[in-house]
C-alpha positions in Angstrom: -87.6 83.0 -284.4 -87.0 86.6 -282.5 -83.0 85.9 -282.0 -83.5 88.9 -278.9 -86.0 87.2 -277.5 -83.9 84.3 -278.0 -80.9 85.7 -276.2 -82.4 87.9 -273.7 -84.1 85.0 -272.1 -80.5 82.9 -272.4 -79.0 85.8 -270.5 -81.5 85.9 -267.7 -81.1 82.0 -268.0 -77.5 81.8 -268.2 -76.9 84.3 -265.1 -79.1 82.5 -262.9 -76.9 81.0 -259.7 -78.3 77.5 -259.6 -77.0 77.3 -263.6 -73.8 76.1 -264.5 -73.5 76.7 -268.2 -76.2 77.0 -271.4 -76.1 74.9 -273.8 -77.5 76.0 -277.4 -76.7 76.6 -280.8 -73.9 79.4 -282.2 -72.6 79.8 -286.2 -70.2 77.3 -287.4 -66.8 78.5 -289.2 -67.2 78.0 -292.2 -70.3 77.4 -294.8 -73.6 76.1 -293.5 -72.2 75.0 -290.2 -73.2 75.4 -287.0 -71.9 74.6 -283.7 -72.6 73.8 -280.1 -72.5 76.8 -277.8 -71.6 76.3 -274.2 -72.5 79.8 -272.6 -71.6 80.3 -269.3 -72.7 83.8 -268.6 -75.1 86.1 -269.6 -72.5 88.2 -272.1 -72.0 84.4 -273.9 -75.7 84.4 -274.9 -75.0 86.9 -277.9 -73.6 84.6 -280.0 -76.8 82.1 -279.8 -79.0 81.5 -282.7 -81.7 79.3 -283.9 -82.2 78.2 -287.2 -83.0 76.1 -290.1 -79.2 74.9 -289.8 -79.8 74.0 -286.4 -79.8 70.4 -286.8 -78.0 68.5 -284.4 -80.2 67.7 -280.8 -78.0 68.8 -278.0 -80.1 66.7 -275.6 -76.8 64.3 -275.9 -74.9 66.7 -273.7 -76.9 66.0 -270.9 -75.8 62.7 -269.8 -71.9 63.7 -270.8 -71.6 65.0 -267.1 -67.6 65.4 -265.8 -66.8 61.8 -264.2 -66.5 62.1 -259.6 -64.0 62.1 -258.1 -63.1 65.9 -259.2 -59.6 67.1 -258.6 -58.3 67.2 -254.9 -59.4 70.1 -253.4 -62.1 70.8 -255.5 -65.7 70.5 -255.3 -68.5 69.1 -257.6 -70.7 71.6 -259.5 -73.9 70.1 -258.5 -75.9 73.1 -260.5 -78.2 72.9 -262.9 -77.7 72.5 -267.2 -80.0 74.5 -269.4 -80.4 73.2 -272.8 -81.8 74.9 -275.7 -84.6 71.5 -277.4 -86.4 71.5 -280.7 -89.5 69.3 -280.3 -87.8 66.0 -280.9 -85.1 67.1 -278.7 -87.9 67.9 -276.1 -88.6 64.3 -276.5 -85.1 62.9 -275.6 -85.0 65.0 -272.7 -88.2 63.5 -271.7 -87.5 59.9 -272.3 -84.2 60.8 -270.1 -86.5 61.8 -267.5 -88.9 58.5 -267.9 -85.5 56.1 -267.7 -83.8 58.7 -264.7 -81.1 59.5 -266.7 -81.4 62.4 -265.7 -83.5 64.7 -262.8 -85.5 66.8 -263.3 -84.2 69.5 -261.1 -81.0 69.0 -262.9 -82.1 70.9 -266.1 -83.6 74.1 -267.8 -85.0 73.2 -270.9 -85.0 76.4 -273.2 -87.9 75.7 -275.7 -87.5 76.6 -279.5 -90.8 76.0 -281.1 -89.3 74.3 -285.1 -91.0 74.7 -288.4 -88.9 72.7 -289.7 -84.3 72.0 -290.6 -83.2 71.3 -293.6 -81.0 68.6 -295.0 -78.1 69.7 -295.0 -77.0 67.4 -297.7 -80.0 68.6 -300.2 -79.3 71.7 -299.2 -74.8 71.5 -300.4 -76.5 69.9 -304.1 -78.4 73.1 -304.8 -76.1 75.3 -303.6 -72.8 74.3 -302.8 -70.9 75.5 -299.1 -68.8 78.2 -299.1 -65.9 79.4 -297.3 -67.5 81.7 -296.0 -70.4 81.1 -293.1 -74.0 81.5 -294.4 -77.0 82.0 -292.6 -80.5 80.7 -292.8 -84.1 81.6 -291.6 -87.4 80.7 -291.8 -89.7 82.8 -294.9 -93.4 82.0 -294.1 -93.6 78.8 -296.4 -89.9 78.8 -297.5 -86.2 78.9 -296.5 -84.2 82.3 -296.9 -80.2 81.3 -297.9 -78.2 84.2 -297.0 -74.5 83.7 -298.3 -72.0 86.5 -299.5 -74.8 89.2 -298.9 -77.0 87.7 -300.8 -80.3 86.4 -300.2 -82.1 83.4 -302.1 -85.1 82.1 -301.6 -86.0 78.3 -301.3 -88.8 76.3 -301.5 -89.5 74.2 -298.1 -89.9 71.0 -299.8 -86.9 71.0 -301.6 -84.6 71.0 -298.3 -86.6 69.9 -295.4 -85.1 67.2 -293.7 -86.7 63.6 -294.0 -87.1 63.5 -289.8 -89.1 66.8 -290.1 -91.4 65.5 -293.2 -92.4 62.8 -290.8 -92.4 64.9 -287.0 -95.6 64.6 -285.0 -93.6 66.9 -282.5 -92.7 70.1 -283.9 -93.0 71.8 -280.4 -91.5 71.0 -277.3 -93.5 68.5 -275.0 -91.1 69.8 -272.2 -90.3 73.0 -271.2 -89.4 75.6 -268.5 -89.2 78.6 -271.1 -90.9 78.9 -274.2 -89.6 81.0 -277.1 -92.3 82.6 -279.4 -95.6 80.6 -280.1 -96.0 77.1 -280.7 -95.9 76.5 -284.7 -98.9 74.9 -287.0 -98.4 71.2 -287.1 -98.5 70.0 -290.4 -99.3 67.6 -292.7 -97.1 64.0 -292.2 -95.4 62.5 -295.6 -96.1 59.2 -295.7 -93.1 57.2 -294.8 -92.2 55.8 -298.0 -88.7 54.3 -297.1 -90.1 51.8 -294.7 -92.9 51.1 -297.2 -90.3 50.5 -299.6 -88.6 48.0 -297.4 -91.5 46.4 -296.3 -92.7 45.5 -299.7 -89.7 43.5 -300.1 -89.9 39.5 -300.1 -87.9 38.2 -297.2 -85.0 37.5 -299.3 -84.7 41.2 -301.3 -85.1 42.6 -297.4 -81.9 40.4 -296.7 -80.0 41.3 -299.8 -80.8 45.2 -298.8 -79.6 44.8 -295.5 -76.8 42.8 -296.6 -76.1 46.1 -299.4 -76.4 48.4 -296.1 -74.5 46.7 -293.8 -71.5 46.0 -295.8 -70.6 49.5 -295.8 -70.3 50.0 -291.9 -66.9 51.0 -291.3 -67.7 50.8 -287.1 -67.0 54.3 -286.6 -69.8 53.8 -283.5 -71.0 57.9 -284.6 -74.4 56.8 -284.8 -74.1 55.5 -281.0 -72.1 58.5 -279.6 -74.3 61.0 -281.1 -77.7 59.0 -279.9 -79.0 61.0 -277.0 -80.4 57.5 -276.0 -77.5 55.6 -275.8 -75.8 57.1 -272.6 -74.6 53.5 -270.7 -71.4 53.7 -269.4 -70.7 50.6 -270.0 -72.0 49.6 -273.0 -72.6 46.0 -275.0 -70.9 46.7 -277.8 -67.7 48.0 -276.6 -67.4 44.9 -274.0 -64.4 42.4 -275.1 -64.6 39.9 -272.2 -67.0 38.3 -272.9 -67.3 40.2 -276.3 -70.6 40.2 -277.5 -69.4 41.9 -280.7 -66.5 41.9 -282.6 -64.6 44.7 -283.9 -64.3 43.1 -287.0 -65.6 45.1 -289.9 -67.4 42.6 -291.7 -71.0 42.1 -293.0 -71.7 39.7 -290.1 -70.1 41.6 -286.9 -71.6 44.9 -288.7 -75.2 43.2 -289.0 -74.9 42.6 -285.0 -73.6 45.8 -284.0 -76.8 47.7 -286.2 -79.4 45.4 -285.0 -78.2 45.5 -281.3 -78.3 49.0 -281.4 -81.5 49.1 -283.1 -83.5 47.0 -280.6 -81.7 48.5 -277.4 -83.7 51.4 -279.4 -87.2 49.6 -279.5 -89.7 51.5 -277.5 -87.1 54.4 -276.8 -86.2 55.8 -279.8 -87.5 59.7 -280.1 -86.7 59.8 -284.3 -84.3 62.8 -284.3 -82.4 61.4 -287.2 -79.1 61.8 -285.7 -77.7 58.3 -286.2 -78.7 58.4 -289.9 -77.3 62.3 -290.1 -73.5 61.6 -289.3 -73.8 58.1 -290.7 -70.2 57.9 -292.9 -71.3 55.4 -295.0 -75.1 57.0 -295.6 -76.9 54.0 -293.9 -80.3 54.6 -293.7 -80.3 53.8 -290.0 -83.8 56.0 -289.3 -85.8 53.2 -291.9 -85.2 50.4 -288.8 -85.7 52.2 -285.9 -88.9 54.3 -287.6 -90.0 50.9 -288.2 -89.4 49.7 -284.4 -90.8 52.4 -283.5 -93.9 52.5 -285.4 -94.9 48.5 -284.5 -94.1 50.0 -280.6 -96.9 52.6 -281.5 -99.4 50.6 -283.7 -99.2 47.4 -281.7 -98.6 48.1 -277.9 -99.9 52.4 -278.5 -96.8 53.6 -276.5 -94.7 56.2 -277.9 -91.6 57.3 -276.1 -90.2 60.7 -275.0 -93.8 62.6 -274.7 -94.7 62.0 -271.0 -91.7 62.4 -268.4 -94.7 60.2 -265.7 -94.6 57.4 -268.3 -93.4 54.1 -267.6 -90.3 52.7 -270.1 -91.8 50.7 -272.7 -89.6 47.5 -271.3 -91.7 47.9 -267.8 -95.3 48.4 -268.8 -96.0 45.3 -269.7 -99.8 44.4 -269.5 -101.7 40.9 -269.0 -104.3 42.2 -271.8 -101.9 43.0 -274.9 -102.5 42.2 -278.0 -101.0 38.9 -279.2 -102.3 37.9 -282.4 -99.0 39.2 -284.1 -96.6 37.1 -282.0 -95.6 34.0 -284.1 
C-alpha cells in the first residue's frame, strides 16, 4: 500500500465541505496495536496507515451516529462520514445500504484493496509484543515485522488470519475512491473448523457447544463490535419482557449465542470481529460461517455484495428449494 497515496487522497477527502470527519486506521501505543483514527481535517490525514495490523472493520462506526436532539442552540451535522473499508468491510457497508441503515449519500467509502491481516494472536506466539509500537507491511508473498529497527521477515501462512484464509472478497465491492490496484484473489482454505463440527454426531456437537458456551462471561463484545448488529433497541438487552437473562450460565449463554447467531443468518459479511475480541476465545465465526454457507448453498444469496439486493429475510421465492426442510 502507497501510505501517500493513501493520505493524499484522505486530505483531499477529509477537506471536502460536505465531510464531517474520516474515519481510518492510525498506530496503536504500544506493540502491534493499532487504533481508530477520526481525522477531521486534511493536516489529521498524516497519521493514517494501512496495514497488515489493520484488523478491526470500522464499518461499525457508521451506525454509532450522535443521538437528536443536539444541544440547544445547536444544529445537527447532517454531512457526510468517510470510511476507510477493506473488502469485507466493503461488504458491511453494503449490507448497511441493502437494510437502510444507512444512505447512501451519507458516506465516502475510501477503498483499501487487502492482501491479507494477520492474527494478531499467531502473530504475539512468534514474536512476542513489545513496549514499543511495531510496524508491519506487506513483502510480495510474506509479512515484513518491523520492531526496534529491525526488520524480520515472515511467512504469510504462518500469521494470516483464519477470516482472510477463507475471503472471497479481498477488494472492496463498494467504493467512491480506490487506493492502488485491486489485489490477486487467491486460493480459499478449505473451512476445516465447520468440517470438524459437522462430522460430529448430534450428541458430540451438543457436548462442544455445551464446552463453548460455558465459558461466555456476557461481556456482549461480540455484539457491540458487529457492524450488523446496530438496533437501538435490541432483544437481548430487553428485561420486560426479558427474553434473555443476564445470568451467566450454560443455558442463558446458549440463548444469547444462538439469538445472535440467527439474527446473523443471511446478514452476516464474515469479518471475524465477534470471534477476534471474543474474551473467552469462542469460536463464534464456525456458526455463523456455517449460517452463512447453507444461506449461500441452499437459497444462492450472499449478503453485503449488492447494495440493490433485497435482505435475505424479504426475498422469499414460491420456487425454493425444499427438500432440506424436515
Amino acid at each position: 500500500m502507497d501510505l501517500e497515496l493513501l493520505r493524499k487522497t484522505a486530505a483531499e477527502v477529509a477537506a471536502r465541505d460536505d465531510v464531517k470527519c474520516l474515519v481510518g486506521w492510525k498506530q496503536g501505543t504500544y506493540g502491534y496495536r493499532v487504533a481508530p483514527a477520526f481525522v477531521e481535517d486534511a493536516a489529521g490525514a498524516a497519521e493514517l496507515i494501512f496495514s497488515p495490523l489493520c484488523t478491526a472493520n470500522l464499518a461499525t462506526y457508521l451506525t454509532l451516529v450522535e443521538q437528536l436532539p443536539v444541544p440547544r442552540g445547536e444544529e445537527p451535522d447532517t454531512r457526510k462520514v468517510a470510511l476507510m473499508v477493506k473488502g469485507c468491510d466493503s461488504r458491511a457497508v453494503t449490507q448497511l445500504l441493502v437494510e437502510k441503515g444507512i444512505e447512501r449519500d451519507e458516506v465516502v467509502v475510501i477503498g483499501c484493496p487487502c492482501p491479507g491481516v494477520v492474527d494478531s494472536a499467531l502473530l504475539a506466539e512468534k514474536s512476542p509484543e513489545t513496549e514499543e509500537p511495531a510496524e508491519m507491511k506487506w513483502d510480495g508473498e510474506d509479512f515484513l515485522l518491523i520492531r526496534n529497527g529491525e526488520e524480520t521477515k515472515i511467512s504469510r501462512d504462518e500469521l494470516l488470519a483464519e477470516k482472510c484464509r477463507l475471503c472471497r472478497y479481498p477488494n472492496p465491492v463498494v467504493s467512491d475512491e480506490m487506493l492502488g490496484k485491486p489485489v490477486e484473489t487467491w486460493e480459499l482454505d478449505e473451512d476445516k473448523g465447520v468440517e470438524e463440527v459437522e462430522a460430529k454426531d448430534v450428541g458430540s456437537r451438543l457436548e462442544y457447544w455445551m464446552e463453548q458456551f460455558d465459558k461466555c462471561v456476557r461481556c456482549y463484545s461480540c455484539r457491540n463490535v458487529c457492524p450488523l448488529c446496530y438496533c437501538q433497541d435490541c432483544i437481548l438487552d430487553r428485561l420486560n419482557p426479558t427474553w434473555v437473562n443476564r445470568s451467566v450460565n450454560f443455558s442463558e449463554n446458549t440463548a444469547f449465542n444462538i439469538a445472535r447467531a440467527f439474527h446473523l443468518a443471511g446478514r452476516c459479511i464474515e469479518c471475524g470481529e465477534c470471534e477476534r475480541v471474543c474474551p473467552a476465545n469462542i469460536p463464534l465465526g464456525k456458526i455463523n460461517r456455517k449460517l452463512a454457507r447453507d444461506v449461500r448453498d441452499k437459497y444462492g444469496f450472499e449478503p453485503g455484495v449488492d447494495p440493490e439486493a433485497e435482505p435475505f429475510q424479504a426475498s422469499f421465492k414460491p420456487d425454493d428449494p425444499e427438500d432440506f426442510i424436515l
